[in-house]
Residue frames relative to the residue before (quaternion, step in Angstrom):
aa qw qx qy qz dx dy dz
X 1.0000 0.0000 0.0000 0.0000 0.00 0.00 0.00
X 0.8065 0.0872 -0.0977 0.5765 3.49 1.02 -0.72
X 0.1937 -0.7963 0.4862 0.3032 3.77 -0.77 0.01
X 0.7355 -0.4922 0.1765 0.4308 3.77 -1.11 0.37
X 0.4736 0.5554 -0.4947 0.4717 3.45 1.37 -0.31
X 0.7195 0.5050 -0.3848 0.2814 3.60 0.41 -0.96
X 0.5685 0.5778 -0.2912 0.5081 3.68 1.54 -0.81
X 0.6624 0.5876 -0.2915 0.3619 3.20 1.03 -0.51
X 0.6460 0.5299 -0.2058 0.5094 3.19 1.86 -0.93
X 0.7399 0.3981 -0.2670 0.4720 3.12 1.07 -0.60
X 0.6439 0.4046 -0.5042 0.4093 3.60 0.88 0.35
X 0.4798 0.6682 -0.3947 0.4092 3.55 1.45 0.03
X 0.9144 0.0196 0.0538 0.4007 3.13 0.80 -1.07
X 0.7506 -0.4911 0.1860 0.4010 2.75 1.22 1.29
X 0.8595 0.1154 -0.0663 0.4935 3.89 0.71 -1.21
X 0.0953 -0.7176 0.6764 0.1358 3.56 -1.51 -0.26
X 0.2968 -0.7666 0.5692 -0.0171 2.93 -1.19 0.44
X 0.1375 0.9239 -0.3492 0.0745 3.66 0.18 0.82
X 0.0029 0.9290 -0.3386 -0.1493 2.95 0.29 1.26
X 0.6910 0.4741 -0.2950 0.4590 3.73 -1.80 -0.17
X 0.3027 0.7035 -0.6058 0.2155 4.45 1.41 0.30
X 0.8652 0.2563 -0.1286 0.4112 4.08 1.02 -1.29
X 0.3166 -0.8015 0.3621 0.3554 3.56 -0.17 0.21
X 0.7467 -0.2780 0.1071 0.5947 3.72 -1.00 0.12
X 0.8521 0.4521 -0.1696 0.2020 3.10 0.62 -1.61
X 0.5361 0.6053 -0.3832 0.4465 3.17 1.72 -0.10
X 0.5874 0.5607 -0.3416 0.4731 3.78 1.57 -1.54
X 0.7772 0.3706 -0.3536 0.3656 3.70 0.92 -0.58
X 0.4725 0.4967 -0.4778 0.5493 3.71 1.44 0.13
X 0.6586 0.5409 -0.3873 0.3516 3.83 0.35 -0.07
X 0.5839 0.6035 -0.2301 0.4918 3.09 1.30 -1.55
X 0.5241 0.5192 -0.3916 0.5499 4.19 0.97 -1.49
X 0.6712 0.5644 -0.3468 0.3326 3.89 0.27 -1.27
X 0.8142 0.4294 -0.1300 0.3684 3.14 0.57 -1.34
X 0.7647 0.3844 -0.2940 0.4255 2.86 1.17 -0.17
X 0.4440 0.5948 -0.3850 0.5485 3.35 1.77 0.39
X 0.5294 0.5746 -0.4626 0.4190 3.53 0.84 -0.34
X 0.8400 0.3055 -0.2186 0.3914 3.31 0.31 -1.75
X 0.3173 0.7210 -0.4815 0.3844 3.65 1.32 0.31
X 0.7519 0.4435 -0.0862 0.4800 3.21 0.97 -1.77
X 0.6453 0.4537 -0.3472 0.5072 3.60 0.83 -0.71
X 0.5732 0.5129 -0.3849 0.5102 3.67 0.69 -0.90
X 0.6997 0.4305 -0.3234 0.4697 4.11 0.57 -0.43
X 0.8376 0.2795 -0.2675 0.3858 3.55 0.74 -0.52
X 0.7230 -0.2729 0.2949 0.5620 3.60 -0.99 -0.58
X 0.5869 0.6944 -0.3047 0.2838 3.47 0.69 -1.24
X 0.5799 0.6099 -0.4477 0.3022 3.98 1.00 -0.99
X 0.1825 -0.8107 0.5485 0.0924 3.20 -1.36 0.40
X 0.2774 -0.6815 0.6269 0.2561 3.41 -1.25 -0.62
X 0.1424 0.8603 -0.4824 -0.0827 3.85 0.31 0.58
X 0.0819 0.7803 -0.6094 0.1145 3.91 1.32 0.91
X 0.3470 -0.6679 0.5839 0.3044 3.72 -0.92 0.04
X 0.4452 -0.8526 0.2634 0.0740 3.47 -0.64 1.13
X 0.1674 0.9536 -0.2402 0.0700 3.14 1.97 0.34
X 0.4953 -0.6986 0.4338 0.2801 3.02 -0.90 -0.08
X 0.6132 0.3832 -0.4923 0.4845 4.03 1.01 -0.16
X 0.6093 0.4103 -0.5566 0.3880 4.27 0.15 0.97
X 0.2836 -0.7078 0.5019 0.4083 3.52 -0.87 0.79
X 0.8095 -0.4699 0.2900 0.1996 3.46 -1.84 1.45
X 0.5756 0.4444 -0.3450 0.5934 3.85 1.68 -0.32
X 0.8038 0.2134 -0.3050 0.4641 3.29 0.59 -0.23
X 0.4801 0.5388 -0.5366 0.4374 3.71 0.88 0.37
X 0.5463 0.6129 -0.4944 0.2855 3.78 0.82 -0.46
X 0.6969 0.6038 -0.1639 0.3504 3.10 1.08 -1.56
X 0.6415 0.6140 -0.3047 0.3444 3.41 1.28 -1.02
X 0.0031 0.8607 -0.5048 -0.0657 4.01 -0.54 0.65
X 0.2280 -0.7562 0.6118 0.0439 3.66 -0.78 1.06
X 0.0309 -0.7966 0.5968 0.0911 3.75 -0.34 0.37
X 0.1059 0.7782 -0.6050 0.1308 3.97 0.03 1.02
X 0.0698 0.7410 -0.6661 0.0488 3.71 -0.83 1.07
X 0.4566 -0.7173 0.4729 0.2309 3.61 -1.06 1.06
X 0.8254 0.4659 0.0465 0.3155 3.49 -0.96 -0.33
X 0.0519 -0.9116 0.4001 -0.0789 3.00 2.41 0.41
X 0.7400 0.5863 -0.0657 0.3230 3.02 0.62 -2.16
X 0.5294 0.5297 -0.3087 0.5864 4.11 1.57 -0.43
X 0.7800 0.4048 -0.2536 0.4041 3.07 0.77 -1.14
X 0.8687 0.1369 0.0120 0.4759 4.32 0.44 -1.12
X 0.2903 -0.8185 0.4303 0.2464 3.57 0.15 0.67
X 0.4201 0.6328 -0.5397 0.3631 3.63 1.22 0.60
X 0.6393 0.5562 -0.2987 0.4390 3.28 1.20 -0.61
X 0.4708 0.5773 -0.3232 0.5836 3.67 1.07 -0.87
X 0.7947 0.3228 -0.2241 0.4626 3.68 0.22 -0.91
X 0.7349 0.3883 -0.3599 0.4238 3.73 1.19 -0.53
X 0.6541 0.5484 -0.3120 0.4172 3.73 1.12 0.12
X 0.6775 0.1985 -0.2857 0.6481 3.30 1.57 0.27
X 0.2697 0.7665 -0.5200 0.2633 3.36 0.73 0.92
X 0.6657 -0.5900 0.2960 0.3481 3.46 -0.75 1.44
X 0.7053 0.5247 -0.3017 0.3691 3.43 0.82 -0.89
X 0.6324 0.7073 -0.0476 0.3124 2.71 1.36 -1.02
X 0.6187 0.4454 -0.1181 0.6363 3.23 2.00 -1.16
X 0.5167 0.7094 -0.3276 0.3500 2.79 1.11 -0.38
X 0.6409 0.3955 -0.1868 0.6308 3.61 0.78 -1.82
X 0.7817 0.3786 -0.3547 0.3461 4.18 0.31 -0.97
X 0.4241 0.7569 -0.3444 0.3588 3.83 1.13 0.37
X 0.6386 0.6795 0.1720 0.3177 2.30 1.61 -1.54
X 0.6670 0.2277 0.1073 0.7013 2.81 1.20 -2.07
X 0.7646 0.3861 -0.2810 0.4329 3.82 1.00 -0.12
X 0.5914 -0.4614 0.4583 0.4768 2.99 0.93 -1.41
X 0.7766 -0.3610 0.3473 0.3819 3.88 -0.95 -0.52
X 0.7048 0.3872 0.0963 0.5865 2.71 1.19 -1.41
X 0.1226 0.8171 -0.4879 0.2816 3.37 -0.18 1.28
X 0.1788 -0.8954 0.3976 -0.0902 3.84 -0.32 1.24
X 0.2565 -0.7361 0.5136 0.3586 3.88 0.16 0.25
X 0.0931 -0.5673 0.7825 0.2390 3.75 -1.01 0.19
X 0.8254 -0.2855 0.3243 0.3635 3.72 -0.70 -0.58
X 0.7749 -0.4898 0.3873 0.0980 3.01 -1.92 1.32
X 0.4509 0.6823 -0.5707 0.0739 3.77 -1.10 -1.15
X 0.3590 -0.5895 0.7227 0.0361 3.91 -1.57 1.08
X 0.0309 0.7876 -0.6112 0.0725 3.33 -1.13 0.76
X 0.0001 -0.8004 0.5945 -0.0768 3.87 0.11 1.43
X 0.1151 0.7471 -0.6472 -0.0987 3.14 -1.46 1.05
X 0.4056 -0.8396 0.3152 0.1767 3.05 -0.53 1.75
X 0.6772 -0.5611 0.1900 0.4365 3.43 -1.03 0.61
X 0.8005 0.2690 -0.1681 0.5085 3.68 -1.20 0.80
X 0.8464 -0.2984 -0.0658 0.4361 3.54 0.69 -0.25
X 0.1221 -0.7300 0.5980 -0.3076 2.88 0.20 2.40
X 0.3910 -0.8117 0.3457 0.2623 3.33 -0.49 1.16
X 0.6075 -0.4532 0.5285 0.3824 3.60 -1.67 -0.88
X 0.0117 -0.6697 0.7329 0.1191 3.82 -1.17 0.60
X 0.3289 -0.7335 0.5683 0.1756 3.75 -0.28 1.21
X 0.7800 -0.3509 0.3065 0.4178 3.46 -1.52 0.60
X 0.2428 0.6935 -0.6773 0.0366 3.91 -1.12 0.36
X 0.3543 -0.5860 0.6727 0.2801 2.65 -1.65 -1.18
X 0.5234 -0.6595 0.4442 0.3062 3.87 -0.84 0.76
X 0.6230 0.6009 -0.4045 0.2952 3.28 1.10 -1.20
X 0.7272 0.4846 -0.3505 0.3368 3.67 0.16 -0.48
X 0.5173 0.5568 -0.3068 0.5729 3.04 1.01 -0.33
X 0.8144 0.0257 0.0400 0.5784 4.31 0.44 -0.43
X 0.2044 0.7933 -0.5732 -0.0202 3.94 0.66 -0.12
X 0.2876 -0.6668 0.6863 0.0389 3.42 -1.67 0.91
X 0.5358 -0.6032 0.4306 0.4046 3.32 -1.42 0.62
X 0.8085 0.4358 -0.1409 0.3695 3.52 0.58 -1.20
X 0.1560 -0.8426 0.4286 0.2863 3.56 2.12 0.07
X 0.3516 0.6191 -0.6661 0.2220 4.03 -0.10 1.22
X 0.3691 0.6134 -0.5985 0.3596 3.95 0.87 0.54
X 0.1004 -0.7400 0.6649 0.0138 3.13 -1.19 1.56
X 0.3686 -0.7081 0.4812 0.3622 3.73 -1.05 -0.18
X 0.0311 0.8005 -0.5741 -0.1692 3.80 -0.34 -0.57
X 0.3191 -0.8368 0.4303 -0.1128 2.78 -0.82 1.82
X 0.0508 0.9064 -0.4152 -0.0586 3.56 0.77 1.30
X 0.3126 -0.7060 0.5952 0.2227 3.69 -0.50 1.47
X 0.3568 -0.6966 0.6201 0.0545 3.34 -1.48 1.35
X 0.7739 0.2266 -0.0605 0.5883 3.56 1.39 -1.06
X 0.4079 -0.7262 0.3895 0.3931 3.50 -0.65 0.22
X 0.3588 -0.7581 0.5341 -0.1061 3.46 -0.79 1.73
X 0.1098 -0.7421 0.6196 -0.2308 3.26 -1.16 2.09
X 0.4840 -0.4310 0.5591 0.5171 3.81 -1.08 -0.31
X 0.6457 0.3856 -0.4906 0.4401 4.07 -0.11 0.20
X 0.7108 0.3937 -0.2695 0.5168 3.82 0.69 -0.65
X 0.4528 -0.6525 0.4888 0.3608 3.99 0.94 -0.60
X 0.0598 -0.7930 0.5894 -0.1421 3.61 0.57 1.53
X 0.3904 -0.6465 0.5228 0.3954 3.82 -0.73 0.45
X 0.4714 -0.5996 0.6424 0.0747 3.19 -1.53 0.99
X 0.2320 0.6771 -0.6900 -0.1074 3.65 -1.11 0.38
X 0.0612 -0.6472 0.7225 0.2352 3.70 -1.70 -0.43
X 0.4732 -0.7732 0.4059 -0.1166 2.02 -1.06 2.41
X 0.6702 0.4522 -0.4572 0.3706 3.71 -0.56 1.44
X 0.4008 0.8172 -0.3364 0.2416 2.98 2.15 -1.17
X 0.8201 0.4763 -0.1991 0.2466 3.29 0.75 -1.08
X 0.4912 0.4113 -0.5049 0.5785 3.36 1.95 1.10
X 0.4174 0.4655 -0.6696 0.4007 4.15 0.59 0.90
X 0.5592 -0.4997 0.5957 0.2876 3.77 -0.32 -0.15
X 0.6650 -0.5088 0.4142 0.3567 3.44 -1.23 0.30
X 0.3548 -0.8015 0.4811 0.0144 3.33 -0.91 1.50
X 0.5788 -0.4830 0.5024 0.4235 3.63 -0.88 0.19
X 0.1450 0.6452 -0.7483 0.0525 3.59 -1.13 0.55
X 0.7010 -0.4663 0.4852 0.2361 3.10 -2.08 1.00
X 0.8235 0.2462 -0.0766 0.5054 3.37 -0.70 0.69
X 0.3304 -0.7775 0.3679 0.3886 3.06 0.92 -0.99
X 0.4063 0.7009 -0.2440 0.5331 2.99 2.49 0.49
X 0.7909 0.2496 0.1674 0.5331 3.89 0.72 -1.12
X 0.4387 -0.6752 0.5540 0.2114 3.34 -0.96 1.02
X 0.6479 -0.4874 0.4663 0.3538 3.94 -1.11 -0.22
X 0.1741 -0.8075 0.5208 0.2153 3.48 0.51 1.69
X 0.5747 0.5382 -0.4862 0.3790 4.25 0.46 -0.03
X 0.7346 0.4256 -0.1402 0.5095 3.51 1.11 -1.21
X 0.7944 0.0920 -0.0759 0.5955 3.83 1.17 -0.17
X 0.0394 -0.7981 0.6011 -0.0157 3.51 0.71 1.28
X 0.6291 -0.4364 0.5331 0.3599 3.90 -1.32 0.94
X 0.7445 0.3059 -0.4543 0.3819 4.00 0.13 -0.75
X 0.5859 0.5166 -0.5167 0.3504 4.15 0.73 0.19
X 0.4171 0.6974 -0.3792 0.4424 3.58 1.19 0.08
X 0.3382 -0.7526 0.5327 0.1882 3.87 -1.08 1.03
X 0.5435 -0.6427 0.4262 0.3314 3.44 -0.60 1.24
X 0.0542 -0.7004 0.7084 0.0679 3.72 -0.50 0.45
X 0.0020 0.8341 -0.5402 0.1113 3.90 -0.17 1.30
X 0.2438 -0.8140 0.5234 -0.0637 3.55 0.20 1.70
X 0.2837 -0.6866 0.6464 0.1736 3.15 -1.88 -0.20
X 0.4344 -0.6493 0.3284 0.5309 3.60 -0.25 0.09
X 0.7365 0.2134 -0.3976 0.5039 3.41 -1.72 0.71
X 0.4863 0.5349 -0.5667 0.3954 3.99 0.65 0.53
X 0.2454 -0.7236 0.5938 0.2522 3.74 -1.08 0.43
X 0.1287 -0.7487 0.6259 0.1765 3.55 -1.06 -0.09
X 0.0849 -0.8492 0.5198 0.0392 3.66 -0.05 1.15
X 0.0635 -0.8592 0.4929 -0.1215 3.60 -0.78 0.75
X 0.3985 -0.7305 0.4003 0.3838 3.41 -0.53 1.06
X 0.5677 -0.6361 0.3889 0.3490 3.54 -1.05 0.00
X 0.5339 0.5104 -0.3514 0.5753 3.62 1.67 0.10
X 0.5785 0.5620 -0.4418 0.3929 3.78 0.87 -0.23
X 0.5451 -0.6742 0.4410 0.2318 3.63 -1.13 0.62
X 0.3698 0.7144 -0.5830 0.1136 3.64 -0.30 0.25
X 0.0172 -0.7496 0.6606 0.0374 3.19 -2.03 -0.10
X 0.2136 -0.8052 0.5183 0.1933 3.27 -0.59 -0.42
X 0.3147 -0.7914 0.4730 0.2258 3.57 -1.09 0.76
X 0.8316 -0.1993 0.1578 0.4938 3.94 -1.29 -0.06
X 0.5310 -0.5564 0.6034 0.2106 3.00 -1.68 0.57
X 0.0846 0.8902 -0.4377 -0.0932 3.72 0.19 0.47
X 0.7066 0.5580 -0.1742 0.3987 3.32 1.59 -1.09
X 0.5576 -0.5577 0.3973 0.4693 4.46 -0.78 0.73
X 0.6670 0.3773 -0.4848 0.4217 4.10 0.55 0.18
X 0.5595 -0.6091 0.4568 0.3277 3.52 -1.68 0.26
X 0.1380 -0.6741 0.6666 0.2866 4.08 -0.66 0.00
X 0.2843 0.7470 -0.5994 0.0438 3.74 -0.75 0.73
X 0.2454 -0.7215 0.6442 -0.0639 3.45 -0.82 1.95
X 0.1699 -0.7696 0.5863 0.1874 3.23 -1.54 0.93
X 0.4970 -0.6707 0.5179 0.1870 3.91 0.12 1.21
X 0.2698 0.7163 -0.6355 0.1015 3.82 -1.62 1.12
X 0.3083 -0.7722 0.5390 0.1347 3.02 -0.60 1.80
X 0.0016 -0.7091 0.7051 -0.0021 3.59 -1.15 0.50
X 0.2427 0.5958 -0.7652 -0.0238 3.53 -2.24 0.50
X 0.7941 -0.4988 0.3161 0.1437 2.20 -1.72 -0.40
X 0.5335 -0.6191 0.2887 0.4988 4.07 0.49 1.13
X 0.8286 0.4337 -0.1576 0.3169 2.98 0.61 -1.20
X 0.3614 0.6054 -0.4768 0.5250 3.64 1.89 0.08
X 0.0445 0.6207 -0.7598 -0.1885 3.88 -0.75 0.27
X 0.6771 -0.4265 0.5094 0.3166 3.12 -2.22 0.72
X 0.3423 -0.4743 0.7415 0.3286 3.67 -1.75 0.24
X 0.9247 0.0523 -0.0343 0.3755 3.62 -0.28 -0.49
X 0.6866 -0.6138 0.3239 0.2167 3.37 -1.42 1.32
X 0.4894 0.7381 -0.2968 0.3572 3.34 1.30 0.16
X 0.7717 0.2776 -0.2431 0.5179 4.17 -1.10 0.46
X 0.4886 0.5642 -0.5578 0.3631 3.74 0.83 0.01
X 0.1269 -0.6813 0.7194 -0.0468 3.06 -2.06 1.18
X 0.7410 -0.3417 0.3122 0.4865 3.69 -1.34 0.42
X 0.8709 0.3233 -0.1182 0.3509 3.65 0.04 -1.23
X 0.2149 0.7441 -0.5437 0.3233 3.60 1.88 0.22
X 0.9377 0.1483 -0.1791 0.2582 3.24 -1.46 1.42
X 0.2970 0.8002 -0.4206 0.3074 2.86 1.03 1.33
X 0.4149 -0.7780 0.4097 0.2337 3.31 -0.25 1.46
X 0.4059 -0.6963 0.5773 0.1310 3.53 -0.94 1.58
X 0.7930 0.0609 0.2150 0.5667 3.14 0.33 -1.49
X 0.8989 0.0193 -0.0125 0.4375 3.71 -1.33 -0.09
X 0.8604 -0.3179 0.2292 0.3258 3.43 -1.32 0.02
X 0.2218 -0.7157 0.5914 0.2980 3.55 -1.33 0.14
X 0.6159 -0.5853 0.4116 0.3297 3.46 -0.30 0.84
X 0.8086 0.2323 0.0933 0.5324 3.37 0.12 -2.01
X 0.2753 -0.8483 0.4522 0.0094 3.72 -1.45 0.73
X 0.1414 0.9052 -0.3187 0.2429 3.04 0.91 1.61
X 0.6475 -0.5386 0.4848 0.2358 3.43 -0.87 0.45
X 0.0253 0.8353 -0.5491 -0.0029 4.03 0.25 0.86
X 0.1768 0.8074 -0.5531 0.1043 3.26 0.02 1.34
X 0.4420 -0.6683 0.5641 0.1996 3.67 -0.40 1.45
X 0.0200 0.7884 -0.5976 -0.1447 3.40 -1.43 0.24
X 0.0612 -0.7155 0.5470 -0.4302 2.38 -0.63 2.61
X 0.0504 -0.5700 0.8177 0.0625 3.99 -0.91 0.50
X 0.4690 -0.4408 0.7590 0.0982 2.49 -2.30 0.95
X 0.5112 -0.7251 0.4564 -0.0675 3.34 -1.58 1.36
């Protein structure tokens, strides 16, 4: 699926791009998914709004702006279960990880047409840091995705500065790392864009009459243990590919409501 020049590019700079990993018929068995989810979420307590609440849009037009992001994709439709260990798929993360390759966790992200929000510049790492920092994401593009529709943006090397300060501990400094210094990463559907989790990216508004919706997998390596007790869910550590090294007991800490 990929070739060593391509590993090569992506430990240089952090991303890859790969196109043509799902075919039509899988991006359209996802797309049916996704949109049964937010059916269901839009019925229960559970719906959200995950726009980012910043501060460089003026507040009339941040009302308007809507991000749909559910975790855990994979609890919910078993296309996903089937698109995150999808041969093609293990393929490119073998590669870019190693042998050994683990899911940490799921999440959908829909910006609807015209006002789909912004995800300002960051980094993943705060949000889950590891000791050995091989957590990648893999961004599967459901729609095809431009700078009119809000395509994710990265700048590529970032991910040999180590983990940066961010605001909140959520967002880089939108004055010091404005979304337009970011490299368009322009996709088709069923392309993936994989990306270390120290590399900067984001993406900006949804401006154009089509949707961009991307379903999101975190992967590392078994052997990367977490610095902090933090992002764990029920299904944390599902083997993708090869072996887990170590034999432990993955007990989330969670109570049922």
């Amino acid at each position: 699926m990929i070739t060593a020049a391509d590993a090569q590019f992506y430990n240089d700079n952090g991303y890859l791009l790969v196109k043509n990993v799902f075919t039509p018929a899988e991006v359209t068995e996802m797309r049916e998914a996704v949109e049964r989810i937010i059916q269901k979420a839009a019925k229960s307590k559970f719906d959200g709004n995950a726009a980012w609440q910043g501060d460089y849009i003026p507040p009339e037009e941040l009302k308007k702006l809507v991000l749909k992001g559910f975790h855990d994709v994979h609890y919910h439709e078993a296309a996903f279960t089937r698109a995150l260990s999808h041969p093609n798929m293990v393929a490119v993360l073998s590669k870019l990880i190693g042998p050994n390759v683990q899911l940490h966790h799921s999440k959908m992200l829909v910006k609807p047409p015209e006002k789909g929000a912004a995800f300002p510049l960051h980094q993943d790492a705060p949000y889950f840091p590891h000791a050995n920092h091989s957590m990648l994401a893999a961004s599967v593009h459901l729609d095809d995705s431009d700078e009119e529709n809000g395509c994710l943006r990265v700048i590529p090397g970032t991910h040999k500065e180590g983990q940066l300060p961010h605001v909140g501990s959520y967002y880089l400094n939108h004055k010091e790392y404005p979304i337009s210094m970011g490299t368009l990463c322009e996709a088709k559907a069923g392309d993936v864009l994989f990306f270390n989790y120290l590399t900067i990216h984001g993406s900006d508004v949804n401006r154009s009459s089509r949707p961009r919706r991307n379903v999101l997998f975190q992967y590392r390596d078994p052997s990367d243990p977490p610095t902090e007790n933090v992002h764990v869910n029920w299904g944390q550590g599902l083997m993708v590919c090869g072996e887990n090294p170590e034999f432990r007991d993955y007990k989330p800490d969670f109570s049922l409501m």
